[in-house]
Chimera marker file (.cmm) of the C-alpha trace (Angstrom):
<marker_set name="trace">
<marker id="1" x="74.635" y="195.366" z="102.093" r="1" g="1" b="0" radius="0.5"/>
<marker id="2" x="77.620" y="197.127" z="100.673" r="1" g="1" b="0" radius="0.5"/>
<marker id="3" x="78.854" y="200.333" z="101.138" r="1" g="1" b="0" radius="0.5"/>
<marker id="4" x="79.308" y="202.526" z="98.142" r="1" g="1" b="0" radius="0.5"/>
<marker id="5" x="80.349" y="206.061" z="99.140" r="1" g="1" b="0" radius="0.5"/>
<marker id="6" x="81.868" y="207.471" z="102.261" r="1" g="1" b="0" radius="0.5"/>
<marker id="7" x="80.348" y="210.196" z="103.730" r="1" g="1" b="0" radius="0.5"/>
<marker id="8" x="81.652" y="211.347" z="106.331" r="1" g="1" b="0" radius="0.5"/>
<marker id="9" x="83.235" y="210.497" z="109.679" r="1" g="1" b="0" radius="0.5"/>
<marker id="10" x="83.644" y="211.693" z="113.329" r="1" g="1" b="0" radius="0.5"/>
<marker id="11" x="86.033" y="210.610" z="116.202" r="1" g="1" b="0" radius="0.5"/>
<marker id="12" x="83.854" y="210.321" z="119.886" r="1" g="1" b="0" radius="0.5"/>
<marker id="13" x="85.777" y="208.914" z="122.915" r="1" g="1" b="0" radius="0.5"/>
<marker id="14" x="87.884" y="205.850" z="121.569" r="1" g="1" b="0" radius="0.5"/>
<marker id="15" x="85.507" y="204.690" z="118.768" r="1" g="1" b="0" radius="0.5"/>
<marker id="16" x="85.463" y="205.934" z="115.531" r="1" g="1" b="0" radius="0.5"/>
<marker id="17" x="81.658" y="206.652" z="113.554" r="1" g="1" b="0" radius="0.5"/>
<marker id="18" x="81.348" y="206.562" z="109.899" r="1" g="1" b="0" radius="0.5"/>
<marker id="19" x="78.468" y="207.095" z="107.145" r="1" g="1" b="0" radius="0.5"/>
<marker id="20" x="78.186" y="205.681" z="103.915" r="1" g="1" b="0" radius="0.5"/>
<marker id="21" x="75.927" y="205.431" z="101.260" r="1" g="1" b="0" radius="0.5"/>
<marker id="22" x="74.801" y="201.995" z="100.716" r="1" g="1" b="0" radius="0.5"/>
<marker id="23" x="73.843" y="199.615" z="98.128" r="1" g="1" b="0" radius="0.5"/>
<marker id="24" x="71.330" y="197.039" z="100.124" r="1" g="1" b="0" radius="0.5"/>
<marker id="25" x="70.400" y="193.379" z="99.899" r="1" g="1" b="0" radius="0.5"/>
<marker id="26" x="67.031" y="194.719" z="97.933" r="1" g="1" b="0" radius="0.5"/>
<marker id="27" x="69.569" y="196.625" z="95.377" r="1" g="1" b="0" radius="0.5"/>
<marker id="28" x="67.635" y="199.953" z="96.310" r="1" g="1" b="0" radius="0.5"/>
<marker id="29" x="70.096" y="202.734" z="97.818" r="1" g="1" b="0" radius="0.5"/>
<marker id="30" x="70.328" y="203.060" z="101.795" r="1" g="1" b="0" radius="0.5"/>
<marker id="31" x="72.131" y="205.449" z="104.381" r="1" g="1" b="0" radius="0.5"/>
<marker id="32" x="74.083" y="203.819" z="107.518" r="1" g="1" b="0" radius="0.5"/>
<marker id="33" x="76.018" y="205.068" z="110.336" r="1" g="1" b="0" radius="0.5"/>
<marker id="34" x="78.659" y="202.219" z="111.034" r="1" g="1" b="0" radius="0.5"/>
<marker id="35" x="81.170" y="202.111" z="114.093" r="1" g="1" b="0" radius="0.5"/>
<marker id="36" x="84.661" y="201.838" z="112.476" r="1" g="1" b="0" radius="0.5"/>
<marker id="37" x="85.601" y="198.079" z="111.837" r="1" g="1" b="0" radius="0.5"/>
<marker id="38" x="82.234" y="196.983" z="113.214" r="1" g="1" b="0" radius="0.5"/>
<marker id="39" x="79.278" y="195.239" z="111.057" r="1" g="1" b="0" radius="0.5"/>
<marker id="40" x="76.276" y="195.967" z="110.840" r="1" g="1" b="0" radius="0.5"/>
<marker id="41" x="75.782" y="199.121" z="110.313" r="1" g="1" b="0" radius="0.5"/>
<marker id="42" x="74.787" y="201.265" z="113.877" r="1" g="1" b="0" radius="0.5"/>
<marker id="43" x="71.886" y="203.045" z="112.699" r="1" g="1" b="0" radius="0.5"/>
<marker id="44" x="70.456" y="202.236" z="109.204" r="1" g="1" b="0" radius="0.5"/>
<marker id="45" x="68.155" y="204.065" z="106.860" r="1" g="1" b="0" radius="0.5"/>
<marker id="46" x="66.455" y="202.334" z="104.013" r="1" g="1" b="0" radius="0.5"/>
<marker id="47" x="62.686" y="203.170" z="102.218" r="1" g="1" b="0" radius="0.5"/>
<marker id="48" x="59.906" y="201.045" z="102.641" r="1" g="1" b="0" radius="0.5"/>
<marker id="49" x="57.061" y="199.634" z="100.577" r="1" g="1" b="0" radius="0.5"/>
<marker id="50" x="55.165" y="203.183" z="101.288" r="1" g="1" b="0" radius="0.5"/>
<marker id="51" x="58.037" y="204.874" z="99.956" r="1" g="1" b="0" radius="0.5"/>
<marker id="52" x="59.193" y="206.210" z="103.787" r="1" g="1" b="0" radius="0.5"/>
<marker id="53" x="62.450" y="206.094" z="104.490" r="1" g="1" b="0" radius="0.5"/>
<marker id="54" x="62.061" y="204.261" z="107.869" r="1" g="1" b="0" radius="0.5"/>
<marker id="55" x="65.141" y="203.918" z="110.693" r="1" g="1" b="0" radius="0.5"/>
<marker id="56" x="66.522" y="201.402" z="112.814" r="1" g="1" b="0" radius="0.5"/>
<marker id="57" x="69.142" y="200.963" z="114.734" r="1" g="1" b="0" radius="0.5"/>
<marker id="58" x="71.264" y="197.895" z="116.174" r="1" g="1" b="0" radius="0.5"/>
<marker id="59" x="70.120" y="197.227" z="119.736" r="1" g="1" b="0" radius="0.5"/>
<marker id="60" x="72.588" y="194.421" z="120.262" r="1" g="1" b="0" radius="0.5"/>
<marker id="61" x="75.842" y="196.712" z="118.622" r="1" g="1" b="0" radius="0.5"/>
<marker id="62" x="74.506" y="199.329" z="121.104" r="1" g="1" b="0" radius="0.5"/>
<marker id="63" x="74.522" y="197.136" z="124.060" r="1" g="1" b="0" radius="0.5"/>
<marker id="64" x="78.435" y="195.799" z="122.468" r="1" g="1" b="0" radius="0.5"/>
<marker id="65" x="79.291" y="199.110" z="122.967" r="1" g="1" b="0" radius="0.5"/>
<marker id="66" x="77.709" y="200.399" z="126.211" r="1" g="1" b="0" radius="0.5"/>
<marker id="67" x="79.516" y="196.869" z="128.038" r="1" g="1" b="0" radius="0.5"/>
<marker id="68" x="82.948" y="197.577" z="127.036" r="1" g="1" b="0" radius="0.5"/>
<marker id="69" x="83.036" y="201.412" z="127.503" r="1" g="1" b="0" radius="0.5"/>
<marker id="70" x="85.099" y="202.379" z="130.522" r="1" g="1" b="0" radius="0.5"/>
<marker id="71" x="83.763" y="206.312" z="130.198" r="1" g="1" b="0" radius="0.5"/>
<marker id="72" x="82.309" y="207.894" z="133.449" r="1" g="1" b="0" radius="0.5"/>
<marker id="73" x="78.764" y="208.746" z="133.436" r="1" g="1" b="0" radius="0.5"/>
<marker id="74" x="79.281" y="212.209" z="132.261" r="1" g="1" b="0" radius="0.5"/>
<marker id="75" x="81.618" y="211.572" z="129.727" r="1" g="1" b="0" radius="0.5"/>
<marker id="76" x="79.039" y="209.019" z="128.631" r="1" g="1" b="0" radius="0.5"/>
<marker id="77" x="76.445" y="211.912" z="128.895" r="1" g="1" b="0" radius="0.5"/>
<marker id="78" x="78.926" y="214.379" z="126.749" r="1" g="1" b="0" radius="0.5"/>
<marker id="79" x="79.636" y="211.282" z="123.946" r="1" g="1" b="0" radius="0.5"/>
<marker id="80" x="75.920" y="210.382" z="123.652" r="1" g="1" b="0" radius="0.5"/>
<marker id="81" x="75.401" y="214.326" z="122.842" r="1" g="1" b="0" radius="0.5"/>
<marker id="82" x="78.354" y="214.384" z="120.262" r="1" g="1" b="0" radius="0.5"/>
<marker id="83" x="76.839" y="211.289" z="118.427" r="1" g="1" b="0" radius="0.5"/>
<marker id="84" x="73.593" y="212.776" z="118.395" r="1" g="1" b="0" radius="0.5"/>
<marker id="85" x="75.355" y="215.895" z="116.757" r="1" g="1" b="0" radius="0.5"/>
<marker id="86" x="76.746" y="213.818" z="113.755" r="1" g="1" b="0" radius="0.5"/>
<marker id="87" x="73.678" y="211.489" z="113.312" r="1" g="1" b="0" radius="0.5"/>
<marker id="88" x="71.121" y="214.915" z="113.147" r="1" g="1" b="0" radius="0.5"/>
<marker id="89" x="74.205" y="216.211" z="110.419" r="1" g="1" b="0" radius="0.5"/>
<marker id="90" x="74.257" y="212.851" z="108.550" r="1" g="1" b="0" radius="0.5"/>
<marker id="91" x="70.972" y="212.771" z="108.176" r="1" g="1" b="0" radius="0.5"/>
<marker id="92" x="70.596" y="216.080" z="106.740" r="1" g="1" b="0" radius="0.5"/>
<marker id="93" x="73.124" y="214.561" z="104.109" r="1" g="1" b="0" radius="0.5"/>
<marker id="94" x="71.141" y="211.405" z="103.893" r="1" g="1" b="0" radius="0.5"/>
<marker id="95" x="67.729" y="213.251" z="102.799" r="1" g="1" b="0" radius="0.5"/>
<marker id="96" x="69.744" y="215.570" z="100.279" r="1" g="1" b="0" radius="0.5"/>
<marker id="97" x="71.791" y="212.716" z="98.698" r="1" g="1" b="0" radius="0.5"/>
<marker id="98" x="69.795" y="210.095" z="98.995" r="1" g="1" b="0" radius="0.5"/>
<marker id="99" x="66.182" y="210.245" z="99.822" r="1" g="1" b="0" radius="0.5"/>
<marker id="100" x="65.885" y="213.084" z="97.830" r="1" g="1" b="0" radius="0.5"/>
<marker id="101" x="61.413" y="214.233" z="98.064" r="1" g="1" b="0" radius="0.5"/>
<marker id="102" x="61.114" y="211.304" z="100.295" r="1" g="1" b="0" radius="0.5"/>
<marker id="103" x="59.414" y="211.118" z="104.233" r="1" g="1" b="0" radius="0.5"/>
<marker id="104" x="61.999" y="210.667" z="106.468" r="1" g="1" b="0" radius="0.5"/>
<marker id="105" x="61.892" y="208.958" z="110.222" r="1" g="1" b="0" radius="0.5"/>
<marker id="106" x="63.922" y="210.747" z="112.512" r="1" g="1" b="0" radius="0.5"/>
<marker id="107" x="66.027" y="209.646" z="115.012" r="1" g="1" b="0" radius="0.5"/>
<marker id="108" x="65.422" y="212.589" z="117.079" r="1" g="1" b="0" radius="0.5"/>
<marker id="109" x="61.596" y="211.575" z="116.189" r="1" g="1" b="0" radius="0.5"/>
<marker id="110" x="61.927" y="207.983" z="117.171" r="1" g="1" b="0" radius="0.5"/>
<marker id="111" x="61.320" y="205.622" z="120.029" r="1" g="1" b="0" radius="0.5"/>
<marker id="112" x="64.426" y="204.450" z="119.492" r="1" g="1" b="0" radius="0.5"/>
<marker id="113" x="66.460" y="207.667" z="120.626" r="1" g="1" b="0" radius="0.5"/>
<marker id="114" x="65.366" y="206.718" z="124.617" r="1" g="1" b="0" radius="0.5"/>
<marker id="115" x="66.203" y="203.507" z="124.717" r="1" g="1" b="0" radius="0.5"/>
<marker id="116" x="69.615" y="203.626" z="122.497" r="1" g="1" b="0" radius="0.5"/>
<marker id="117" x="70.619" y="206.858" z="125.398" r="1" g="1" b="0" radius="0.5"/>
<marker id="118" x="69.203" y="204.492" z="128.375" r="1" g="1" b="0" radius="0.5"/>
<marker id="119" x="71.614" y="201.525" z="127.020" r="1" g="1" b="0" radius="0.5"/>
<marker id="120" x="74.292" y="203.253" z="126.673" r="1" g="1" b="0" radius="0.5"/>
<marker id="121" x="74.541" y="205.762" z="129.484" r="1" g="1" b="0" radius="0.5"/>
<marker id="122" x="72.943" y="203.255" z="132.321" r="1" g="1" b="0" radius="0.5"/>
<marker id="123" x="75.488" y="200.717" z="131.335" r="1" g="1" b="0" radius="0.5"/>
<marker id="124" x="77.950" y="202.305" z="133.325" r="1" g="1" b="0" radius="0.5"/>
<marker id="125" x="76.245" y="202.134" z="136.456" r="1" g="1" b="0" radius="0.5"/>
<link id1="1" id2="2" r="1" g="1" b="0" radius="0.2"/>
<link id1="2" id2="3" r="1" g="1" b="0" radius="0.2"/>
<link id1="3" id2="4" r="1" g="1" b="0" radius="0.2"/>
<link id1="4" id2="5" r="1" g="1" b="0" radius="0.2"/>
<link id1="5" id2="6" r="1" g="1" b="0" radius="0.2"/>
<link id1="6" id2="7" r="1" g="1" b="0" radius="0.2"/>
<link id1="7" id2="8" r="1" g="1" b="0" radius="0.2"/>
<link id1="8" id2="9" r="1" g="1" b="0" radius="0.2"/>
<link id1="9" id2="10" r="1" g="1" b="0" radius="0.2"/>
<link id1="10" id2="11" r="1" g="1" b="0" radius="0.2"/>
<link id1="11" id2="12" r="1" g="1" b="0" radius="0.2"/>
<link id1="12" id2="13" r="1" g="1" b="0" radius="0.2"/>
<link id1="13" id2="14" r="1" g="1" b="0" radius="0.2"/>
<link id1="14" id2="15" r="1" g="1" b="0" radius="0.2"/>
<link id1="15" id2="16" r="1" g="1" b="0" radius="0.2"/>
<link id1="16" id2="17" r="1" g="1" b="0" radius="0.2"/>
<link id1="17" id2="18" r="1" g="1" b="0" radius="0.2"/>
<link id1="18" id2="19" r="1" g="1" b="0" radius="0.2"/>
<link id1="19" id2="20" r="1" g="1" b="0" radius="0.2"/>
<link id1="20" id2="21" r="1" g="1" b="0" radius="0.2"/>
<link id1="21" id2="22" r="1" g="1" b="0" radius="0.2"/>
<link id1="22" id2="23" r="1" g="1" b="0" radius="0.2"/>
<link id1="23" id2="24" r="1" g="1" b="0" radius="0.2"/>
<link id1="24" id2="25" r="1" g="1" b="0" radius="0.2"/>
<link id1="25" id2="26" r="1" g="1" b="0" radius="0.2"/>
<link id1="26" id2="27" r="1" g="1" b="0" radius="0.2"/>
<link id1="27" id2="28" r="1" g="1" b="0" radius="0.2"/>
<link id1="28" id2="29" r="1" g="1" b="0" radius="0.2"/>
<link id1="29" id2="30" r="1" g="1" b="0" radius="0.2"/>
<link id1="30" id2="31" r="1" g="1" b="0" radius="0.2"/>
<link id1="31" id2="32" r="1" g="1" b="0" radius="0.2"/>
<link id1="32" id2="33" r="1" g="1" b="0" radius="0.2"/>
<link id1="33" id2="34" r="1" g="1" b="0" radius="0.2"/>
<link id1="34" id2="35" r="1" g="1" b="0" radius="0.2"/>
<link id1="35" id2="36" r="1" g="1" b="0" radius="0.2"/>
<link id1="36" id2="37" r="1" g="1" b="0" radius="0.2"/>
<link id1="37" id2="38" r="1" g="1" b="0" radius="0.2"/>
<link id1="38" id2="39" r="1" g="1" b="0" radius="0.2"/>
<link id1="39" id2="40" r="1" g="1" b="0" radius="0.2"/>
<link id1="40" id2="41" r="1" g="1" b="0" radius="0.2"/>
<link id1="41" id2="42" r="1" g="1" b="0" radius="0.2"/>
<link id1="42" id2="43" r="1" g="1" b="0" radius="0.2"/>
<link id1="43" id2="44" r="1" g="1" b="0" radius="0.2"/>
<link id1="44" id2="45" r="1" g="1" b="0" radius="0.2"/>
<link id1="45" id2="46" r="1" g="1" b="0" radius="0.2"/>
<link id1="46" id2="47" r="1" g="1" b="0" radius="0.2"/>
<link id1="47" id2="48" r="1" g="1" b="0" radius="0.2"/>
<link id1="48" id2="49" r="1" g="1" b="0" radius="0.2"/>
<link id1="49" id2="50" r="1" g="1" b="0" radius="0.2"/>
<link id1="50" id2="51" r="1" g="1" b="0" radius="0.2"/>
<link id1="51" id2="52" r="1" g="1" b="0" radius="0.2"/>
<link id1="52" id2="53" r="1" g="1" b="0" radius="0.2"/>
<link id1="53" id2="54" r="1" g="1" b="0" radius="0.2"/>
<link id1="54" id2="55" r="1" g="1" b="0" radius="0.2"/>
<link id1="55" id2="56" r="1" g="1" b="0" radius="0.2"/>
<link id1="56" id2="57" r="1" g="1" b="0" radius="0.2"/>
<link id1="57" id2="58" r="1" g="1" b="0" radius="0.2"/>
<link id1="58" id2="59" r="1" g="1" b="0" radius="0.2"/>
<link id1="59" id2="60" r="1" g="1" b="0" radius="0.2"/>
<link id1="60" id2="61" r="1" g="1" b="0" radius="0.2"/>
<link id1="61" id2="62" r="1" g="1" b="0" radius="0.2"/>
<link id1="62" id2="63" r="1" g="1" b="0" radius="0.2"/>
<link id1="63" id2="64" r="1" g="1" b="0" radius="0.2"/>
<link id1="64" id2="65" r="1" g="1" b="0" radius="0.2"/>
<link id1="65" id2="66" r="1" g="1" b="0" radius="0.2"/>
<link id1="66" id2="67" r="1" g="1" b="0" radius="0.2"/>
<link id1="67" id2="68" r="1" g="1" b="0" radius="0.2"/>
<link id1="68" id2="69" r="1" g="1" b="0" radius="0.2"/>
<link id1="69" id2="70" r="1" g="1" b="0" radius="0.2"/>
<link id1="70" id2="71" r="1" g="1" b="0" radius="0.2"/>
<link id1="71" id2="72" r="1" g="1" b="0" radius="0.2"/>
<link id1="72" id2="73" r="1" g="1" b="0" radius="0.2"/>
<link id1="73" id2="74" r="1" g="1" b="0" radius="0.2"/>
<link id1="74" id2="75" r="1" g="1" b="0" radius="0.2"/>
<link id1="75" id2="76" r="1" g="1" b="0" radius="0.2"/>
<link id1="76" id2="77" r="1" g="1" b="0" radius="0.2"/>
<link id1="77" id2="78" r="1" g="1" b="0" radius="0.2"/>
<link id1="78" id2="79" r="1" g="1" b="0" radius="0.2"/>
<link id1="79" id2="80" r="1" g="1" b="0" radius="0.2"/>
<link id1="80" id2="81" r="1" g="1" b="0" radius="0.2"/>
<link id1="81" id2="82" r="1" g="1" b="0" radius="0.2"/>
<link id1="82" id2="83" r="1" g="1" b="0" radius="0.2"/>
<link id1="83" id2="84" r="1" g="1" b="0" radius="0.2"/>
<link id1="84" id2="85" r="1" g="1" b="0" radius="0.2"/>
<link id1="85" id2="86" r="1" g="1" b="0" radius="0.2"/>
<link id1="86" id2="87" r="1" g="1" b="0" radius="0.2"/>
<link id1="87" id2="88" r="1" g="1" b="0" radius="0.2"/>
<link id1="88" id2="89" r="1" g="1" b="0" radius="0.2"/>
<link id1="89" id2="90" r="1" g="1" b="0" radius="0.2"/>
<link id1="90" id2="91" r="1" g="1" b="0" radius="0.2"/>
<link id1="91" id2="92" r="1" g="1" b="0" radius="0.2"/>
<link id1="92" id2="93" r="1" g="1" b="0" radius="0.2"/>
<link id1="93" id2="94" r="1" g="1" b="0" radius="0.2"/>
<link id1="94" id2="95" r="1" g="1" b="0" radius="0.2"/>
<link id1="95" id2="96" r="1" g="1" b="0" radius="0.2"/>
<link id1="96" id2="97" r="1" g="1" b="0" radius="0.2"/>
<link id1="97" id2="98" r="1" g="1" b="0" radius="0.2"/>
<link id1="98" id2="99" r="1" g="1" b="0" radius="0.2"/>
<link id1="99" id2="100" r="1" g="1" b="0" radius="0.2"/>
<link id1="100" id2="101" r="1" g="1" b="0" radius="0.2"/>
<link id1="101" id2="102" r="1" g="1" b="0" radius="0.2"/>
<link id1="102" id2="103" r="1" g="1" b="0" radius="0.2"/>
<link id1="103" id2="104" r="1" g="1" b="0" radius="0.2"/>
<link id1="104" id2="105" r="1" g="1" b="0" radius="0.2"/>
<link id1="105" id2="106" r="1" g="1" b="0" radius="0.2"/>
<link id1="106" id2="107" r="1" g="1" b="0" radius="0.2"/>
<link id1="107" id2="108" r="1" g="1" b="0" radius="0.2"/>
<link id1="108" id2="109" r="1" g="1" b="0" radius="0.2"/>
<link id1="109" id2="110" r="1" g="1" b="0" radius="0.2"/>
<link id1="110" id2="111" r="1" g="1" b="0" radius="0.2"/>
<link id1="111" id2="112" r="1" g="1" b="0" radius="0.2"/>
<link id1="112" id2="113" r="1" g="1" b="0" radius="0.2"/>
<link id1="113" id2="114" r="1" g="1" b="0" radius="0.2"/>
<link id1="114" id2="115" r="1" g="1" b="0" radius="0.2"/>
<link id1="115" id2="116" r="1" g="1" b="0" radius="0.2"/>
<link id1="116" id2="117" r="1" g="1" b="0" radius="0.2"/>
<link id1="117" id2="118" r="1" g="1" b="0" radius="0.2"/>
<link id1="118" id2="119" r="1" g="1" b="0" radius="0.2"/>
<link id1="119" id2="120" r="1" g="1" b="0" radius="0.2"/>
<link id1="120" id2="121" r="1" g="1" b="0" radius="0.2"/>
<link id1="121" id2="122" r="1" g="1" b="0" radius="0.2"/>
<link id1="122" id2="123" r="1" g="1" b="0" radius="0.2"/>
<link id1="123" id2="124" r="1" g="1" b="0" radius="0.2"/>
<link id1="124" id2="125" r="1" g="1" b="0" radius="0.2"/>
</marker_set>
């Protein structure tokens, strides 16, 4: 996976998230949200065989990131809520530049949405 084209990129709490346009393993074009200086990418979107441009995120990155956050419960409330605001915008970019007349999965759609929040914002407890 390579990254091609920067997107965009937002500053929440200490960490800093960017989106690129990707070049994957398969040489077909993907969309990932990437934590600055951190591999792989956070949340990753890539077509499938049905031609669906299917999600997924990194479970274990989330988890990295939940342990070593020293953010109150709130603030890890009011940081979960910003990401979700550039993810939602990203992928707006993602299906215009991208996956262009294509299905898209969601994150705000997705079974992963609850468990990515409960990871992060119970880690704290």
């Amino acid at each position: 996976m390579k990254k091609i084209i920067f997107v965009d990129s937002t500053q929440i709490g200490h960490l800093t998230f960017q989106a690129y346009i990707l070049e994957l393993d398969t040489l077909n074009v993907g969309f990932g949200i990437y934590v600055e200086g951190l591999d792989p990418p956070l949340v990753l979107f890539e077509k499938d065989a049905l031609d669906i441009v299917r999600l997924s995120i990194d479970e274990n990155l989330v988890q990295f990131i939940a342990q070593r956050s020293t953010s109150s419960r709130i603030d890890r409330l009011h940081n979960f809520s910003r990401l979700m605001e550039f993810v939602k915008s990203s992928e707006e970019i993602a299906s215009k530049m991208v996956f262009k007349k294509k299905k898209m999965e969601y994150l705000a759609d997705s079974k992963h949405l609850v468990r990515m929040k409960n990871i992060y914002i119970n880690a704290g407890k």
